[in-house]
MIDOSE-1310 file (N, C-alpha, C; in nm, 2 decimals, decimal comma, always signed):
residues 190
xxxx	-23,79/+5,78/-12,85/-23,70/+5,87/-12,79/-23,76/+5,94/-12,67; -23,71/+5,94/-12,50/-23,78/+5,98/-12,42/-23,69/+6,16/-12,42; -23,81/+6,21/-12,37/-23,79/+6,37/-12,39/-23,78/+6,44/-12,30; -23,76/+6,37/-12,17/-23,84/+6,43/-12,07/-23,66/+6,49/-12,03
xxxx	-23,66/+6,57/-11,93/-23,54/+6,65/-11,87/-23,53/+6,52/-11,78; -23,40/+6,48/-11,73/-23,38/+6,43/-11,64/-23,30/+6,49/-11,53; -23,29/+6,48/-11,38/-23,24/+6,53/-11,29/-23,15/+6,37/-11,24; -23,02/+6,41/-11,26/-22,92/+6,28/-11,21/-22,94/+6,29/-11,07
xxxx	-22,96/+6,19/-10,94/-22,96/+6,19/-10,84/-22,84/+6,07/-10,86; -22,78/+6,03/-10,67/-22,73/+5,92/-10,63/-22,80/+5,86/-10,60; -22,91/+5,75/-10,57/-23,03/+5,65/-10,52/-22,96/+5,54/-10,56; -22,81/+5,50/-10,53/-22,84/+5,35/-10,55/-22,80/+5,28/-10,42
xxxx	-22,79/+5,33/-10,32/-22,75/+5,32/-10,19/-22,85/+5,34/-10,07; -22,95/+5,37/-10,11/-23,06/+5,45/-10,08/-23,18/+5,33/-10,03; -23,23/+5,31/-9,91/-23,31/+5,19/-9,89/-23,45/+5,28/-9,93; -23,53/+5,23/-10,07/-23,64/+5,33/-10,10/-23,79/+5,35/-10,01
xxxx	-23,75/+5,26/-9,91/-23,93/+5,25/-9,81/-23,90/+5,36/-9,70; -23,72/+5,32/-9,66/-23,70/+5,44/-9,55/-23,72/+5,60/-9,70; -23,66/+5,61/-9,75/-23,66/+5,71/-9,84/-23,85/+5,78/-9,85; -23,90/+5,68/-9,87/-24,01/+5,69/-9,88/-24,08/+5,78/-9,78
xxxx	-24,06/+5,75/-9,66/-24,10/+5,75/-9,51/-24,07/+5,88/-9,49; -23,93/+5,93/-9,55/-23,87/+6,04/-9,52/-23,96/+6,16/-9,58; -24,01/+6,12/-9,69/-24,01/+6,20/-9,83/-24,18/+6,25/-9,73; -24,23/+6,18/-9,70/-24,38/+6,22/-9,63/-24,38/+6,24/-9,48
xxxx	-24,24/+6,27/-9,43/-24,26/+6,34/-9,30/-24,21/+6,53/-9,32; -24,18/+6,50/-9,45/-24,22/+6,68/-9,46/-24,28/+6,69/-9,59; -24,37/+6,82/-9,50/-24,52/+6,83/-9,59/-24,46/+7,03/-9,71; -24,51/+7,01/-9,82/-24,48/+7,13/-9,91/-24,61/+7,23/-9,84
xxxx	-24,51/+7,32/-9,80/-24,60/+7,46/-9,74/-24,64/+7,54/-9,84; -24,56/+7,60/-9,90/-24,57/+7,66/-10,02/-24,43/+7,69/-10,11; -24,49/+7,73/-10,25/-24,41/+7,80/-10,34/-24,41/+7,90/-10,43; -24,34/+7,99/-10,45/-24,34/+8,10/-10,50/-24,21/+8,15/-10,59
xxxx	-24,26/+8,24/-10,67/-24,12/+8,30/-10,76/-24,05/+8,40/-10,66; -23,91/+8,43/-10,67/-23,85/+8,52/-10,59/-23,72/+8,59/-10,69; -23,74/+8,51/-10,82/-23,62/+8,58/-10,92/-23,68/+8,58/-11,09; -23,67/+8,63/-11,14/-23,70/+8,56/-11,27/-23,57/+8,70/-11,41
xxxx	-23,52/+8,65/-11,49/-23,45/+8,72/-11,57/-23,49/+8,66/-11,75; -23,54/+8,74/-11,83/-23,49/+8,65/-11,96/-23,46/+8,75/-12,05; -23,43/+8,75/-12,11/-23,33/+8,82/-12,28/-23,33/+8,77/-12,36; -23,38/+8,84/-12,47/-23,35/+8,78/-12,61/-23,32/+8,89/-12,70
xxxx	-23,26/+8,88/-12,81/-23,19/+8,91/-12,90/-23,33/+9,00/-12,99; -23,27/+9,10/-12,99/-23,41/+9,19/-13,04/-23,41/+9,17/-13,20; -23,34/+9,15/-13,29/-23,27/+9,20/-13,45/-23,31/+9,02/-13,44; -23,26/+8,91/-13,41/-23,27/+8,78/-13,45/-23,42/+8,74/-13,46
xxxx	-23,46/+8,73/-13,60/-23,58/+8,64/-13,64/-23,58/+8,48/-13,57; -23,71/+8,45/-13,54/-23,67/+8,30/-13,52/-23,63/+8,22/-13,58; -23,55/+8,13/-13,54/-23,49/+8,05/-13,66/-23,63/+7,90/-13,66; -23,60/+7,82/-13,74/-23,68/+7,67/-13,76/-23,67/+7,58/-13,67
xxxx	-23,55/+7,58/-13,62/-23,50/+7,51/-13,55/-23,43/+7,53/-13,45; -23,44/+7,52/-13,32/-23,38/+7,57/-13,19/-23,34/+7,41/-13,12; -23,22/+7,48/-13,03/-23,16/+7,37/-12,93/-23,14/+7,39/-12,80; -23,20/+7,34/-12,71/-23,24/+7,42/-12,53/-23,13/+7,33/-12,50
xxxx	-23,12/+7,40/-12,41/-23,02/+7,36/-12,31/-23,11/+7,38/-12,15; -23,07/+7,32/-12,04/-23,16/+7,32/-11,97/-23,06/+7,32/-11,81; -23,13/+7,35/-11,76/-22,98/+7,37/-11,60/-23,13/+7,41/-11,48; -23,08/+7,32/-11,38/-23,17/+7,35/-11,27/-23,06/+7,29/-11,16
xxxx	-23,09/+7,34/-11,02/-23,00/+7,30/-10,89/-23,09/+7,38/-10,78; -23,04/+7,32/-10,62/-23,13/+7,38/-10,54/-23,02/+7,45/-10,45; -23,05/+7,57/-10,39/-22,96/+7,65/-10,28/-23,06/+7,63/-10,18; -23,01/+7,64/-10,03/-23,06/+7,67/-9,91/-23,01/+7,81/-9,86
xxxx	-23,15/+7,85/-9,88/-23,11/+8,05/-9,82/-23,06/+8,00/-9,66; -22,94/+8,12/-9,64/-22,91/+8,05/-9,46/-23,04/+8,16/-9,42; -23,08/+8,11/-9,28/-23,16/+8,09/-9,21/-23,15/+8,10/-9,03; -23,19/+8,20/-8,98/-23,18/+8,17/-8,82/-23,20/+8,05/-8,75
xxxx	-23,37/+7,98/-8,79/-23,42/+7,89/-8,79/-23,40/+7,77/-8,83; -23,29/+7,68/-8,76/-23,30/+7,57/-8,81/-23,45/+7,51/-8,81; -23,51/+7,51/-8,79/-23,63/+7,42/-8,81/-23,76/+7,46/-8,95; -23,65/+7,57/-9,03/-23,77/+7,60/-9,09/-23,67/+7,54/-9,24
xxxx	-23,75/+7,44/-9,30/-23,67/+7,40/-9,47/-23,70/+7,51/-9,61; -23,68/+7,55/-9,61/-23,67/+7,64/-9,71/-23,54/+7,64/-9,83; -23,61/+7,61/-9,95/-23,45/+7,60/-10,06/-23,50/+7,67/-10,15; -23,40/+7,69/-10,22/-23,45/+7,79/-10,37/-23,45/+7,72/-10,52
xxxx	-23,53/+7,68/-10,58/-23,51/+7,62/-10,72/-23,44/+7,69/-10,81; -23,35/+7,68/-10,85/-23,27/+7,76/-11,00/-23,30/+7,68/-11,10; -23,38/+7,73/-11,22/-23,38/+7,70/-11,34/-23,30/+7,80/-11,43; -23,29/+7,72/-11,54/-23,24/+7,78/-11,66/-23,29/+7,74/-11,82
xxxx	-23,29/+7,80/-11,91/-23,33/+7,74/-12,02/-23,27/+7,83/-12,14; -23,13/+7,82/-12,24/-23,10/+7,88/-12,33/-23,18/+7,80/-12,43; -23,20/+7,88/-12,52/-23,21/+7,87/-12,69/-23,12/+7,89/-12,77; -23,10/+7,79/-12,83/-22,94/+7,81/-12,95/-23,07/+7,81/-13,12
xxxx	-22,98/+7,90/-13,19/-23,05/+7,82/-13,34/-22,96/+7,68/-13,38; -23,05/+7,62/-13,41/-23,07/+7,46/-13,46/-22,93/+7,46/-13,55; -22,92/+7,57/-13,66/-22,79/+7,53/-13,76/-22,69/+7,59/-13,73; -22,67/+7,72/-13,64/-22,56/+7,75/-13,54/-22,56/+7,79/-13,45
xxxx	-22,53/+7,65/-13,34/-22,55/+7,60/-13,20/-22,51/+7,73/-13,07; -22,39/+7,78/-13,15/-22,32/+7,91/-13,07/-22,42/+8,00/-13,07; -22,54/+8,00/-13,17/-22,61/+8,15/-13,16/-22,69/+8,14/-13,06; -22,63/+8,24/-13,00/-22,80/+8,19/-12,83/-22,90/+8,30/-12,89
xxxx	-23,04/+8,24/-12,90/-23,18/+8,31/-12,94/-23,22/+8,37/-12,77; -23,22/+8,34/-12,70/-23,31/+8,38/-12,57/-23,26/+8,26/-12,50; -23,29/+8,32/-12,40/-23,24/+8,28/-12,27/-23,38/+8,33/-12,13; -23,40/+8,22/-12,03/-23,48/+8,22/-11,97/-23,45/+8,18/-11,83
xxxx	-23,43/+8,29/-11,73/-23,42/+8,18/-11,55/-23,49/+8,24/-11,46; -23,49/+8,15/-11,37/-23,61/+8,19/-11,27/-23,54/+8,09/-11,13; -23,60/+8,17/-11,00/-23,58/+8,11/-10,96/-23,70/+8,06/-10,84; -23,76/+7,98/-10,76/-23,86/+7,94/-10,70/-23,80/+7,90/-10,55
xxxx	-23,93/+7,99/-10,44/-23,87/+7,93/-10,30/-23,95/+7,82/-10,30; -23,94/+7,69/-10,17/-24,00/+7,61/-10,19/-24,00/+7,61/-10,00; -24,10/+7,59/-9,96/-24,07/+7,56/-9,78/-24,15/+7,43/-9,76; -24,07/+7,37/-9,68/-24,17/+7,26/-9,64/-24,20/+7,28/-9,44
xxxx	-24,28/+7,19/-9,42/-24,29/+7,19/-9,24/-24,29/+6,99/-9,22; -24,20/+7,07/-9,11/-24,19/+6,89/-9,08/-24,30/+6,83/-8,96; -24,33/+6,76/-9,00/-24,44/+6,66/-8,91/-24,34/+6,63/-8,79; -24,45/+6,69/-8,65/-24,40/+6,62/-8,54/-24,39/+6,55/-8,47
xxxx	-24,51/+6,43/-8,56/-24,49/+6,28/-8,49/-24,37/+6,22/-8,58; -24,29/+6,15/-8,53/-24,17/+6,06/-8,54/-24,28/+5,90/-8,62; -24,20/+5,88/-8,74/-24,23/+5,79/-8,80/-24,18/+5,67/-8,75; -24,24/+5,56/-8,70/-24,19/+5,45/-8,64/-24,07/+5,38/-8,72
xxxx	-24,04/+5,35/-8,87/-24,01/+5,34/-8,97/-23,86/+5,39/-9,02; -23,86/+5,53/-8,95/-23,70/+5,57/-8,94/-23,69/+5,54/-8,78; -23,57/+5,50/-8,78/-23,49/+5,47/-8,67/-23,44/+5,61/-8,62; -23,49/+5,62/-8,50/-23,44/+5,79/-8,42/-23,33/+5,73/-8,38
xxxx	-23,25/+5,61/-8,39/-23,15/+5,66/-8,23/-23,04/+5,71/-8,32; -22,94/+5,69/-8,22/-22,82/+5,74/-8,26/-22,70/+5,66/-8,34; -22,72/+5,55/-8,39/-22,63/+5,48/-8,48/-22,67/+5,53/-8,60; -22,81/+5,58/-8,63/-22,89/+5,61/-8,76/-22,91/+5,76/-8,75
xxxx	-22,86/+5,85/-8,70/-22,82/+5,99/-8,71/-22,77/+6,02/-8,84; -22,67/+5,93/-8,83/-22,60/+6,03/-9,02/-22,65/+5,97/-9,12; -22,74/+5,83/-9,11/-22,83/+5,78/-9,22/-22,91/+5,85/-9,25; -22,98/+5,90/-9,16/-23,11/+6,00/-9,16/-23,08/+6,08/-9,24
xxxx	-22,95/+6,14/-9,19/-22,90/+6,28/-9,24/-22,91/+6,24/-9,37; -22,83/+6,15/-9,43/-22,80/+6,13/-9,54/-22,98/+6,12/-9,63; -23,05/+6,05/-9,57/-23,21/+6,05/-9,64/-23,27/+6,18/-9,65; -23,27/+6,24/-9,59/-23,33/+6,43/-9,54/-23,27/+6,48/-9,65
xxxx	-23,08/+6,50/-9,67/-23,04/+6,60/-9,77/-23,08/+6,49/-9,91; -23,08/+6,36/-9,95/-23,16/+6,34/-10,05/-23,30/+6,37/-10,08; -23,41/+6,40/-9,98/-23,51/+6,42/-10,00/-23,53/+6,57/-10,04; -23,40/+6,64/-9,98/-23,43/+6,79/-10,02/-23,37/+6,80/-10,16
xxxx	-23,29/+6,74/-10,19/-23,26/+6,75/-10,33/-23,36/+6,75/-10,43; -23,42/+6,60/-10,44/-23,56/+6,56/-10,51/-23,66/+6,64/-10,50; -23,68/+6,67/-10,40/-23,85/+6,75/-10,37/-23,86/+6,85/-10,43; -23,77/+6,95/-10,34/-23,81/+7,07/-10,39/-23,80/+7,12/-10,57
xxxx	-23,70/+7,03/-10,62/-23,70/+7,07/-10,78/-23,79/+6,98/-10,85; -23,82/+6,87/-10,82/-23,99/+6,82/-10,86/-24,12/+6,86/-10,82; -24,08/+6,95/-10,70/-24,24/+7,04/-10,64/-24,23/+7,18/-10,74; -24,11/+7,20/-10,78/-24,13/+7,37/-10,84/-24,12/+7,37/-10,99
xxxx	-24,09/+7,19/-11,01/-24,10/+7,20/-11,20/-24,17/+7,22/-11,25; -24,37/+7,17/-11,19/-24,42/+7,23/-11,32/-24,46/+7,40/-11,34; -24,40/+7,48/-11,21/-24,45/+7,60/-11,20/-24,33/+7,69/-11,36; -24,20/+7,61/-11,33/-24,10/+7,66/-11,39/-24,16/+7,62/-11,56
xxxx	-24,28/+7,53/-11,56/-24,27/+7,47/-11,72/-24,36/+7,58/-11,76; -24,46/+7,62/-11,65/-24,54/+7,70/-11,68/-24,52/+7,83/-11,73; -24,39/+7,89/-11,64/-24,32/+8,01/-11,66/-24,30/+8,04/-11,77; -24,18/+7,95/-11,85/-24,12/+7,95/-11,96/-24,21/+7,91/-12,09
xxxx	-24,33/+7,88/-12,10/-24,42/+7,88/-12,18/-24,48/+7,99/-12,21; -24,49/+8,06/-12,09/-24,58/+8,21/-12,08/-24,44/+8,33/-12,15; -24,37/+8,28/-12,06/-24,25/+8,37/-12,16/-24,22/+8,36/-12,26; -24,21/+8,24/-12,32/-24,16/+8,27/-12,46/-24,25/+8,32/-12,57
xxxx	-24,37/+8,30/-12,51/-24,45/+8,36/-12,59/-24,47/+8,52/-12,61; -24,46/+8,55/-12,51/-24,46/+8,72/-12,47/-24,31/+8,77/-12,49; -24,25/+8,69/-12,60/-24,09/+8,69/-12,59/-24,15/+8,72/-12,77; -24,22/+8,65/-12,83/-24,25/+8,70/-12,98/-24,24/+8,52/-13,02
xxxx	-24,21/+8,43/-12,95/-24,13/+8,30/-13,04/-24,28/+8,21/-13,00; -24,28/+8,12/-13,06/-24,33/+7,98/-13,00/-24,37/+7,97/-12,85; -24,47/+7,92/-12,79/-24,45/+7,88/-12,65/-24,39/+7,77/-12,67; -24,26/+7,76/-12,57/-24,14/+7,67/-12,57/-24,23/+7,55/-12,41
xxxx	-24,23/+7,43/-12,47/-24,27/+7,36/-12,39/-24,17/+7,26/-12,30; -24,12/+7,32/-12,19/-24,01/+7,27/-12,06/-24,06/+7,11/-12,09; -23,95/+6,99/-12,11/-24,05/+6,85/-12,08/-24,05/+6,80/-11,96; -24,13/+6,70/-11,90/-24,16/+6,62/-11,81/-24,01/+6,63/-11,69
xxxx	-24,05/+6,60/-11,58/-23,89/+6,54/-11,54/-23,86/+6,39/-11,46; -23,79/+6,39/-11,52/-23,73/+6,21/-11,48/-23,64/+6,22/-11,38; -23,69/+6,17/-11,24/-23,54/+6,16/-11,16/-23,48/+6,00/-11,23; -23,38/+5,98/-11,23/-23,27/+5,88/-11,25/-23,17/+5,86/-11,20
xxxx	-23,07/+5,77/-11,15/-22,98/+5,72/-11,10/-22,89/+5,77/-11,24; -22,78/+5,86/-11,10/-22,65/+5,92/-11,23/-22,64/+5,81/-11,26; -22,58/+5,70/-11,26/-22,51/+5,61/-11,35/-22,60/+5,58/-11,45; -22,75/+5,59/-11,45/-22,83/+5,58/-11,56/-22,86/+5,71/-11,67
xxxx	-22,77/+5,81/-11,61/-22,83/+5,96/-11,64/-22,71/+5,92/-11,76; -22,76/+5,92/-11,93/-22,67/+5,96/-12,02/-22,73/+6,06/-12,12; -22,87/+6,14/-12,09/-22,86/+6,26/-12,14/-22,74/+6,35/-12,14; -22,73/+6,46/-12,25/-22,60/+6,53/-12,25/-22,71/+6,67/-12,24
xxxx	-22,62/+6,77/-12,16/-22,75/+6,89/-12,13/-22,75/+6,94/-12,27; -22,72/+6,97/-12,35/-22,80/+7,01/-12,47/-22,86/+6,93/-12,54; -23,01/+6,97/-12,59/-23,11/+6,84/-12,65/-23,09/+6,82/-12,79; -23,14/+6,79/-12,88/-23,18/+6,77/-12,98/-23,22/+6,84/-13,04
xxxx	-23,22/+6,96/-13,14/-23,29/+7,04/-13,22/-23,41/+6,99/-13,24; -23,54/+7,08/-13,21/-23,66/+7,08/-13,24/-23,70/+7,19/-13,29; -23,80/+7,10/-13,35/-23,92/+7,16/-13,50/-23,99/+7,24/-13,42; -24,02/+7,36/-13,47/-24,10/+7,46/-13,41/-24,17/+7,50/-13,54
xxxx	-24,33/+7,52/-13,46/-24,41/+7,60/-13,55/-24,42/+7,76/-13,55; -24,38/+7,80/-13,70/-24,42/+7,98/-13,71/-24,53/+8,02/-13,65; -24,55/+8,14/-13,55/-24,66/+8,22/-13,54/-24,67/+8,31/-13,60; -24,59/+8,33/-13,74/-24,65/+8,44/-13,84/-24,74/+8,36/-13,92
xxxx	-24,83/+8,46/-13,98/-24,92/+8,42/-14,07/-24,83/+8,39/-14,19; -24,88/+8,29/-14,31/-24,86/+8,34/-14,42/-24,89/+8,37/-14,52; -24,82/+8,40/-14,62/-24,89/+8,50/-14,74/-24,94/+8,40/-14,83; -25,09/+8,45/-14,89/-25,10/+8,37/-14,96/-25,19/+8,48/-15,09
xx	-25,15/+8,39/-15,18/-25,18/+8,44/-15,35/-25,33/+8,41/-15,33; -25,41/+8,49/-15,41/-25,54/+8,44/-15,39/-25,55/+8,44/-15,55
């Protein structure tokens, strides 16, 4: 059973060498947190068994500068208990800027003229889709590890992420109840 989160993209229309070409004429500047919220249920013990639910999308802060890429990662990550799905245990989001700078030599490889204007276009806003939420996933896996632990539960481990072609995307966003180890001690008879 593959575990990883998947992100549904459209890529089936998509010629992948120009895609490619695109994806390395803008370079990751930096990234950083700019939001972060979590809550949990103070009175709820952990339960055995928890079920994540998982949600991520990208915004573009508007901007004077057109020339500067800047998007914002939105994650999310509830906790339901394993035997009743409606109980939300904690809840965890954050969100991540991501900027890139675009290289000013022109790639031989994309066509600059003008029949290939809105192809382009169309490669650029797929490459901002993909990037920026695969450049800021493992910071976000990081996050939510460090929180859940300083939350009292398990460090909750975010999985891998898979981009996929929607028509191949048949995850359903809630996962599978997973086995979690107690961090209390236990008692023992001596």
């Amino acid at each position: 059973m593959n575990k990883n989160a998947v992100l549904a993209v459209d890529i089936e229309n998509l010629d992948m060498e120009i895609a490619a070409h695109v994806a390395q004429r803008f370079v990751l500047k930096e990234i950083y947190l700019v939001d972060a919220k979590i809550s949990r249920d103070p009175l709820i013990v952990s339960p055995e068994t928890l079920s994540l639910e998982h949600k991520c999308y990208t915004d573009s802060p508007t901007t004077s500068d057109a020339e500067k890429h800047i998007f914002l990662c939105n994650f999310r990550v509830a906790a339901y208990d394993g035997q009743e799905p409606s109980k939300l245990i904690m809840k965890i989001e954050a969100s991540f800027c991501t900027s890139y700078v675009e290289k000013s030599q022109p790639d031989p490889l994309i066509p600059d003229d003008d029949g290939s204007a809105e192809t382009l276009l169309a490669y650029v806003e797929h490459f901002m889709t993909i990037n920026p939420i695969s450049h800021a996933w493992p910071y976000w896996r990081e996050f939510v590890q460090s929180m859940s632990a300083r939350m009292g539960f398990p460090a909750l481990t975010v999985p891998l992420l898979e981009i996929v072609p929607k028509k191949a995307a048949t995850q359903k966003a809630k996962s599978q109840p997973v086995k979690k180890k107690s961090t209390r001690q236990k008692k023992v008879n001596a």
